[in-house]
N, C-alpha and C positions, 0 to 999 in steps of 0.2 A: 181173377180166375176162380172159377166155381172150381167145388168140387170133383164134380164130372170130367170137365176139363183137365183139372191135376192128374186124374185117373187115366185121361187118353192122352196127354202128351207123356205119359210113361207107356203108354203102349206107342207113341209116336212113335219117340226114342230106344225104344227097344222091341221092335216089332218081332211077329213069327212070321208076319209078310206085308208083301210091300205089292201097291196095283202102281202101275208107270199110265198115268192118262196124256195120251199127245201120242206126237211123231216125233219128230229127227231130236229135238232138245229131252225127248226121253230114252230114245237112243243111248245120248250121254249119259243120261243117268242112272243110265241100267248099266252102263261099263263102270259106271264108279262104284255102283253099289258090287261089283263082281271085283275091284279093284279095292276095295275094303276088305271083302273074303270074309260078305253075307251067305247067310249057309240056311236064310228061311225059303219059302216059297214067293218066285215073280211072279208079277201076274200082267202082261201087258195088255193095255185096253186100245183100240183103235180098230173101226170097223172096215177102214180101207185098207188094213194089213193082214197078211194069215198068218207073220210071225216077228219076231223083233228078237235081235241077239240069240235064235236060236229057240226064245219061246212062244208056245202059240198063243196068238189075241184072242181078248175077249171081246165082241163087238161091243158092251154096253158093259156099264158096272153091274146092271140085273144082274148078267151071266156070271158073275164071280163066285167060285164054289161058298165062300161068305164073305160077311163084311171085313173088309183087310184095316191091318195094325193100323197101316202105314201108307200113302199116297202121296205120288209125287205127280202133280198137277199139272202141266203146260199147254194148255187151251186157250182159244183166245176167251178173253174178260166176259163176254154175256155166254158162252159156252162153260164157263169155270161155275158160275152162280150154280148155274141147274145142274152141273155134274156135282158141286157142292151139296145142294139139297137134296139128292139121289141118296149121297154118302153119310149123308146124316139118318135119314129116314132108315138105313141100312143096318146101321149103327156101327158105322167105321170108328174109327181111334183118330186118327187125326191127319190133315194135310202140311204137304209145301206145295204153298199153293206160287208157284216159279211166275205164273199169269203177270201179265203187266196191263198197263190202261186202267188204272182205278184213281184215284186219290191223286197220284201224282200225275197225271198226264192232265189234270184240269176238268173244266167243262161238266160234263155230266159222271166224271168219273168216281167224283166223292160219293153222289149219288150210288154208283154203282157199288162200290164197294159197302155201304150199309146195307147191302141189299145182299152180298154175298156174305157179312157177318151173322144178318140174320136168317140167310141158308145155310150158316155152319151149327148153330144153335148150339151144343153142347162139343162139337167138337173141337182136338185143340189144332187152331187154324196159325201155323206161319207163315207171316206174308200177308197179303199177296206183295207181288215183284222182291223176291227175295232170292237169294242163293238155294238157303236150305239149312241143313244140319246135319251133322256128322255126329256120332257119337262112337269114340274109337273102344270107348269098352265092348259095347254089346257087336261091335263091326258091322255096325248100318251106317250107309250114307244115303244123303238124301240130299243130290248136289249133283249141280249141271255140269260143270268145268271139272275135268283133270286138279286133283287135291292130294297132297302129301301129310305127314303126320305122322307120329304114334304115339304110343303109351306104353313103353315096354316092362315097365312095372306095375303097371295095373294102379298107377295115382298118377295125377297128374291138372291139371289148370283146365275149367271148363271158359269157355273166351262166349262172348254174345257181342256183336256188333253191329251198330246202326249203316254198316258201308259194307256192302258187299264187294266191293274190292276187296277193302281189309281184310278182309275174313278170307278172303282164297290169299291172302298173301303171306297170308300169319299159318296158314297151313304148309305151305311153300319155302318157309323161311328153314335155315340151314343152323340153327342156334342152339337145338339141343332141348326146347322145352316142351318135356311130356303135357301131351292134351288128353282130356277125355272126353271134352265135347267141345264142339264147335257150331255157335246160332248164329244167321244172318236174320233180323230181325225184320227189314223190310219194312212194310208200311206200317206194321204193329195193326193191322185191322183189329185182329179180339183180341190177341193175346199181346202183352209190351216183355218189355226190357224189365222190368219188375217184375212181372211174374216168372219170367226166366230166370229172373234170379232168386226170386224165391224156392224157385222148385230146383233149380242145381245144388244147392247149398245140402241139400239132404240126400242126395246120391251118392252111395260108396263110390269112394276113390278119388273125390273130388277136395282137393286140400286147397284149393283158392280160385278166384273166380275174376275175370279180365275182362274190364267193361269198354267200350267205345263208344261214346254217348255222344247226339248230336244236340239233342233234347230230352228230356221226363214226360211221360205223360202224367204220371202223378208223381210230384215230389214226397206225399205223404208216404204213400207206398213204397217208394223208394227207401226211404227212412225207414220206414219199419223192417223190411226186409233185410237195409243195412244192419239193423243194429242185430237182427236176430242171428245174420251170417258172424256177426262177433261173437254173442253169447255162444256161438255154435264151434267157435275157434277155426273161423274161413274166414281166410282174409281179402277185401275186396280191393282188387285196384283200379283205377281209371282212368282212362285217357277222356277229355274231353273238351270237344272241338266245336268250332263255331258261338257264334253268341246269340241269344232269343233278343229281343228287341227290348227296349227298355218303356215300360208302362209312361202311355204321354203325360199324366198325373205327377210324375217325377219330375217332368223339365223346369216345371217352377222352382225347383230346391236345386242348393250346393249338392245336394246327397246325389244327385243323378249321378255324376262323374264318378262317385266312390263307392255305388253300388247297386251297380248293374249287372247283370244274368251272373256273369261268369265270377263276379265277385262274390255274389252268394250259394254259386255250387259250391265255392272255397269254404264259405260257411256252412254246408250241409254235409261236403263228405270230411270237415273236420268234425262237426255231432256227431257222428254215426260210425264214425270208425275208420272211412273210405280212404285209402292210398291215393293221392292224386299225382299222376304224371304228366309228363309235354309232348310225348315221342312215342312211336310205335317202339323204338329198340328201348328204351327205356319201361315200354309195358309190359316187354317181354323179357328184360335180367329180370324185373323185379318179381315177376311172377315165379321163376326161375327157382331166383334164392330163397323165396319163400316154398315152393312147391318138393325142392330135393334139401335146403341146408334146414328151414327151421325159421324160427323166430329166437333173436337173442334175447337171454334174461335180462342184459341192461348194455348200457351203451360203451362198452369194454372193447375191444377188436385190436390180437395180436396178429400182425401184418410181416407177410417176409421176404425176403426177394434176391437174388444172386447178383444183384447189380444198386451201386449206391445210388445212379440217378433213378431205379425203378423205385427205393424207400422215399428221395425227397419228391418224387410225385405221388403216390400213397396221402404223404403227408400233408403235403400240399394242398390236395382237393378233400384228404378229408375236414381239414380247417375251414372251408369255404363251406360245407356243409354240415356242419355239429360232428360229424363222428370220431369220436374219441380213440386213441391209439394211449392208452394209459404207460408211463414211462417205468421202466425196471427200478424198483425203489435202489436208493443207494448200497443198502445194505446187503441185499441180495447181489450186485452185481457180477462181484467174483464167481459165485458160481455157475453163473454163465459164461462168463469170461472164459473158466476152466475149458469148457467143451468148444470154444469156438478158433480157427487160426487166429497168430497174434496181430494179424493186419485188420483183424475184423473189430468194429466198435460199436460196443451192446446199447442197443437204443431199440427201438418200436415206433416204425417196423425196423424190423431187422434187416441188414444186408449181412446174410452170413457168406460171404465170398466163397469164390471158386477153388479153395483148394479144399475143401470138403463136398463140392457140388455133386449129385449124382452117387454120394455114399451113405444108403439110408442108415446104414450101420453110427455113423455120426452124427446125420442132418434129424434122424429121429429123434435122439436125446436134444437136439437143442431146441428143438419146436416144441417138445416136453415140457421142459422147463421155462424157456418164455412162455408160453400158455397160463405155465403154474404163476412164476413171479408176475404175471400181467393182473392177472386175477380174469384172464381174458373170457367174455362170452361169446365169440365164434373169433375167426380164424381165417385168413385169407392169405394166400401165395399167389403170386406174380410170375405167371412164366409164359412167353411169347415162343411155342414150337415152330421146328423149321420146315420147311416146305416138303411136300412128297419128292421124294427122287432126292433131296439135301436132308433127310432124316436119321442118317448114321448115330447119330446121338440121342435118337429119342428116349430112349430106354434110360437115359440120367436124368432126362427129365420126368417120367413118370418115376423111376424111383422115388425122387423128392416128392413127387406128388405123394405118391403111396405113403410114403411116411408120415406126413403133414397130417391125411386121411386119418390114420393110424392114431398118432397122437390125437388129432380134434373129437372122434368117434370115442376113444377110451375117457373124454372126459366130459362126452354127453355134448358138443359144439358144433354150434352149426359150420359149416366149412368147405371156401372156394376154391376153385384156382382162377387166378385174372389176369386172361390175354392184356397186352395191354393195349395193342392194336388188334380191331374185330375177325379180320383174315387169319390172323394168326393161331389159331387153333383147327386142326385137322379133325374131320370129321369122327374116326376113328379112334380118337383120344377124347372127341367131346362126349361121346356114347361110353366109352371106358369111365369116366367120372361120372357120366352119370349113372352106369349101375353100382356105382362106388356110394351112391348118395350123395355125392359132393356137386355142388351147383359151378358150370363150366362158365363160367359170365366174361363176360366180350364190351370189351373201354373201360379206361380208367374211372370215368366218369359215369359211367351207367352201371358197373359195378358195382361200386364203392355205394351210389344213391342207391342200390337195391340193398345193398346191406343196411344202409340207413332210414330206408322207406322198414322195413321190417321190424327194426328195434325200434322206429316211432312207433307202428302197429301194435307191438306189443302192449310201452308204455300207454296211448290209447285205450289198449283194451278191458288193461286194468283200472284205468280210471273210469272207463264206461261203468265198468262192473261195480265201484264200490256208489257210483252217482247216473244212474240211466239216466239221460235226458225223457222230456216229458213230451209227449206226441206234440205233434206239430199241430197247430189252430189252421182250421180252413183260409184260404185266400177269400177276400171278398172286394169287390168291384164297382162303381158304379159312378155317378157326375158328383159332382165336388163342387161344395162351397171354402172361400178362403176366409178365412176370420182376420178379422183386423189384427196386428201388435196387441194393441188395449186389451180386444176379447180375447184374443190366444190366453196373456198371461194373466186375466181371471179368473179364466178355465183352470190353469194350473194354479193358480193359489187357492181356490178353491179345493182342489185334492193335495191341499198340504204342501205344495211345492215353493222357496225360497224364488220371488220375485223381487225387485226395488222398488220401493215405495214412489208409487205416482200418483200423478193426475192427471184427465184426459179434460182437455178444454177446446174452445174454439178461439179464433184470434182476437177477439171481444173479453172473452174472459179470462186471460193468458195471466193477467196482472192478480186476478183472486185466487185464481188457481198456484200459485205460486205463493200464499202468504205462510202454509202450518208447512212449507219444502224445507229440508235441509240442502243450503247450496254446497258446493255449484252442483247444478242438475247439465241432466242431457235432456236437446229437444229434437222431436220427432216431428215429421208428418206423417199419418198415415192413412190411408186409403187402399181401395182393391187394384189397385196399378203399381203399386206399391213396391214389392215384398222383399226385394233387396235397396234398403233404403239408401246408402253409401254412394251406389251407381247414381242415382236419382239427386243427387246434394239433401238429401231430403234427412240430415241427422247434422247436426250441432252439439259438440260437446264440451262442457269445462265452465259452465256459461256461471258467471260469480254472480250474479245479483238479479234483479227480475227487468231493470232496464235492458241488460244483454241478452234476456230473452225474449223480449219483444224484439229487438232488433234483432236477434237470428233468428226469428220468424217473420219478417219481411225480407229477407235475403233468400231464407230458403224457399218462400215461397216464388220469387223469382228463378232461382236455382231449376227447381223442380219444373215450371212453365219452359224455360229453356231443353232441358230436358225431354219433356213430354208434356204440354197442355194441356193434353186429358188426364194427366195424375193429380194435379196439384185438388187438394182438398182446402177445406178450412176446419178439420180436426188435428191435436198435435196432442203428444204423450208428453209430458213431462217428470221425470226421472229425478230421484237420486243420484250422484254419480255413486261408483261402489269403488273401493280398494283395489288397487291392483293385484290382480292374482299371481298365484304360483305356477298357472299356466291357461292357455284360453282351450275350450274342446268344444266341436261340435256332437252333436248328440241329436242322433236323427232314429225316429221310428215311426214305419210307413207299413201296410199294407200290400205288398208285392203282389200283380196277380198270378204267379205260377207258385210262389214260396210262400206266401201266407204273410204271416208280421213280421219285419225284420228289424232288427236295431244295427246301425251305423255307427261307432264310436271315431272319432279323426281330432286330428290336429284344426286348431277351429278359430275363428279371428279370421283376420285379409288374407292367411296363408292357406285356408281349406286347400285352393285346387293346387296353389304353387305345389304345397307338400307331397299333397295327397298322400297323406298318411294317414290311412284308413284298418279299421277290422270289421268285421260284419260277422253277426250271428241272428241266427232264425231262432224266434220265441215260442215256448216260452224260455228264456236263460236263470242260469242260476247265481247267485252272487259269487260265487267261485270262477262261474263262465265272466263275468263282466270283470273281476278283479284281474281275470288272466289276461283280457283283451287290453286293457289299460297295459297293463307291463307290457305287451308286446308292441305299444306304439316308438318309435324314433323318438314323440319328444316325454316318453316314460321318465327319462334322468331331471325334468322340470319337475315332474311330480313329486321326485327325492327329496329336490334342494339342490339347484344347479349351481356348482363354486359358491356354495356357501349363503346361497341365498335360502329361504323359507320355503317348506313343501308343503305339500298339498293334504288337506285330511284324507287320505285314502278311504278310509272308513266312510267318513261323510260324502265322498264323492259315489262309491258304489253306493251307498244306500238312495241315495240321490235317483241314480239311472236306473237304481229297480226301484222305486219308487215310481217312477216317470212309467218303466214296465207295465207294473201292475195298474196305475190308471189306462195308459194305453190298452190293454186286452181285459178289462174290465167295459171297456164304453165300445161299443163296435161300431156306431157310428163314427169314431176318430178314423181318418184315415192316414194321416200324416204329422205328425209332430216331429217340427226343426227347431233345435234352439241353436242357433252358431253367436254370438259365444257364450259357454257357459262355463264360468268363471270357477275354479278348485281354488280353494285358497286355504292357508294355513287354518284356518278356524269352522270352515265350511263353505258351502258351492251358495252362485247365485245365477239365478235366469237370468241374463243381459240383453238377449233376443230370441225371441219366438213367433217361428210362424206355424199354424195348423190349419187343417183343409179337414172340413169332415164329407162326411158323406152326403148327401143332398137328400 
């Protein structure tokens, strides 16, 4: 996004007027924009009408007393271009350009569509084939269908979605979460999903920002704009769906299975800070609890509820998901005790029972004091209200609430109430909490993860802070050569890396090539047909003397003919064997073409894909990033010392895979480096196989 562009998609967004070009679909969107309670000048265009919603037409954009804010587009596709380049020449602010037939209808349509990018030339262009945008601060819409919303505090969650569905539906939705903007992004012609969020992040009133991603057009950009909405303290969440296809360059490797598209947006919006959710109702508590409760200072949460099976579901799910309910230290107890009836028993969450329920005169002092003894950082209450027409009791139930409020505000915490079934919260109590500042959140389960998607945010944001990650290295792309086992792990012993002492011979000289070995060695064949030798019979190993290895090179060499005729070579590695390790790892770094370089850490041996226990992070990483991924693999407790057995040098192991790093993003010709397995062992790592594919 230029300059120029930043500049007009704030006049977009907040225009002093808006030109409607089209018929019957501007119709609509002149009633939305009246149904928002726009208060600038309309201006509708179309020369076979004399009026529209009461205003007179303008037969041509010429006629427009100037060039307008704001433009909401719906002409057919080669009619949209030139009314495009009319409005630029003009020097309008920017379109929703609603038009369809470009890019996605096929055919001549991509065509079409560069052609009306570069009739937008400086303008800021949404779309084409998009809903639109709302922006509820300034009270402009720009939007064909009937749309709901608000912002009644003037902050609230700006939302950008690749699905125009979504986006009318998140408007529509009955949950309680203030918006202040709302982008249907459409085909992203000039402007993406990045730059939308670049530029929301700096808008009063906008305290977090709700992504629907089908695709990136630039992951780079994405990244930077992530990390700045951190530095900026806007939290970014995301849903996102679908998966990009996986580079054919991978299919050769184990790594395909463990780290494909969606594996490594997991690694991109862990970098950068990004919330990742599964669920539109999940996109929307969490934005929620982040937008009205806060961000907790750490993973603390006093929980309370007038029912003991509402505490052991609290508890329940919060164990399923990290978040912590800290227990009332022993010493303290009594003093809660004092304030609660004698049926009630003091734990976290609390069930403080019903014969105090609906008396904030008593239910205040004890949510006081749990908070205090908890050492709690935000604050969450349970309460399922009763239906309209069965609400005689409501008012005990807001009581507690008001109190909860009361105590969590006096001591700076962020703070819920949670339905615990979604219907169960009445509209008019959800909008009561929310000018309360207290976040109305809806399921046990998307509750409770919004409070915990939050206090991860935080903890992220501070680690961002004290270690920025370091821009991401361009993708790069192109035909591939595979290097033999031999060449691979020359290449790597040449940049310092621990390989086993071999020799590569032919079947003639198997008997010399074996005289300065230490047995038993492992024998290989290898060749470009090769690359997972196992599947092939094409590895031999244990082999004690140099007769055993002549004779497991006429076996495999039949093995491998059976197999595949055309693999069988008359080259073969011969090996050291090496020590058994404290655990086997794959260790994969490849060249992504949307991500750029990524590294793969997995459980590695014959179990890569059984496990598949994998982590993925986008380079460059830091040795703190590689030490943290290792701990979070399933088989991390080998790397300890499993029952007693011998662990692994940690040390030497991370030094190892940034080692491997820095050769990888040093040579840009590498495009692929596999070693599966690469041996951790009490004393240090060894390469035991390697495959590499460079660039051609």
């Amino acid at each position: 996004m230029t300059p120029a562009q930043r500049d007009n998609l704030r006049r977009l967004l907040s225009p002093r007027h808006i030109a409607f070009v089209g018929g019957r679909d501007c119709l609509t969107a002149m009633g939305e924009a009246a149904r928002r309670g726009f208060k600038g000048a309309i201006w509708p265009v179309n020369p076979s009408r004399a009026q529209m919603r009461g205003h007179p037409c303008f037969a041509s954009i010429d006629d427009l007393p100037e060039a307008p804010d704001a433009v909401f587009l719906a002409v057919p596709a080669l009619a949209a271009i030139e009314v495009t380049r009319g409005l630029s020449q003009r020097g309008a602010g920017g379109i929703v350009c609603y038009s369809a037939g470009f890019r996605e209808a096929g055919g001549d349509g991509a065509a079409m569509e560069a052609a009306l990018v570069e009739a937008a030339g400086d303008l800021a262009l949404i779309g084409p084939n998009c809903y639109g945008a709302i922006n509820y601060l300034s009270n402009t819409a720009l939007w064909p269908f009937a749309h709901g919303g608000g912002c009644p505090n003037g902050f609230g969650a700006a939302i950008i979605t690749q699905s125009g569905m979504l986006s009318s539906d998140i408007t529509m939705s009955q949950r309680g979460l203030p918006l202040t903007h709302m982008i249907s992004c459409g085909n992203q012609a000039a402007l993406s999903l990045e730059d939308y969020l670049d530029f929301l992040i700096d808008e009063p009133g906008v305290r977090a920002v709700g992504l629907h991603i089908e695709g990136l057009r630039s992951v780079a950009r994405f990244h930077d704009a992530a990390l700045r909405a951190n530095a900026r303290g806007i939290p970014v969440v995301a849903l996102k769906s679908g998966a990009s296809r996986i580079g054919a360059a991978l299919t050769v490797s184990h790594t395909g299975s463990l780290s494909g598209s969606d594996a490594l947006y997991d690694a991109l919006f862990a970098r950068c800070g990004v919330i990742r959710v599964e669920t539109p109702p999940e996109l929307m508590e969490t934005l929620k609890f982040l937008v009205l409760g806060g961000v907790p200072s750490a993973n603390r949460v006093a929980g309370f509820t007038c029912s003991g099976g509402g505490a052991a579901m609290l508890a329940d799910w919060a164990e399923k998901i990290g978040l912590t309910f800290p227990p009332v230290p022993d010493a303290n107890r009594a003093a809660l005790a004092t304030l609660l009836p004698t049926i009630a028993t003091v734990s976290n969450p609390l069930d403080y029972t019903t014969p105090i329920w609906g008396d904030p005169v008593r239910t205040g002092p004890v949510f006081a004091e749990a908070m205090d003894q908890t050492d709690a950082a935000a604050a969450v209450l349970v309460q399922d209200y009763p239906a309209p027409g069965l609400d005689e009791s409501q008012v005990y139930y807001r009581s507690d609430a008001g109190a909860l409020i009361a105590a969590a505000k006096a001591r700076g915490l962020p703070v819920a109430v949670l339905a615990t079934l979604h219907e169960n919260m009445d509209p008019a109590t959800r909008d009561w909490l929310v000018a309360q500042g207290c976040a109305p959140l809806l399921g046990i389960s998307e509750g409770l993860g919004a409070v915990r998607a939050a206090i991860w945010w935080g903890e992220r944001r501070n680690a961002i802070a004290k270690a920025p990650p370091a821009p991401l290295h361009p993708a790069r792309t192109g035909p591939l050569r595979a290097l033999t086992e031999a060449e691979s792990k020359a290449n790597l012993a040449a940049g310092g890396l621990p390989v086993p002492v071999s020799r590569s011979s032919g079947l003639a000289g198997i008997m010399d090539a074996t005289r300065d070995l230490r047995f038993p060695v492992a024998l290989k064949m290898i060749g470009p047909r090769l690359a997972h030798k196992s599947e092939a019979g094409a590895v031999a190993l244990g082999l004690a003397d140099p007769g055993a290895v002549i004779a497991a090179a006429g076996k495999m060499t039949a093995a491998v003919a059976a197999h595949d005729p055309l693999a069988v070579t008359d080259q073969f590695l011969i090996e050291e064997m090496v020590p058994k390790p404290a655990a086997e790892l794959l260790v994969s770094l490849r060249r992504d073409p949307e991500f750029g370089p990524a590294l793969t850490i997995a459980a590695g041996g014959v179990l890569v894909e059984l496990l598949q226990d994998s982590v993925n992070l986008l380079l460059p990483a830091s040795p703190d990033d590689i030490g943290a991924a290792l701990a979070s693999l399933r088989l991390a407790p080998l790397l300890d010392g499993y029952r007693g057995a011998a662990g692994a040098d940690r040390a030497a192991l991370v030094a190892t895979i940034d080692q491997l790093q820095a050769l990888f993003l040093d040579d840009s010709d590498l495009f692929e480096i596999e070693i599966n397995p690469l041996f951790a062992g009490p004393t240090g790592t060894i390469i035991v196989d390697a495959l590499i594919h460079t660039l051609a």
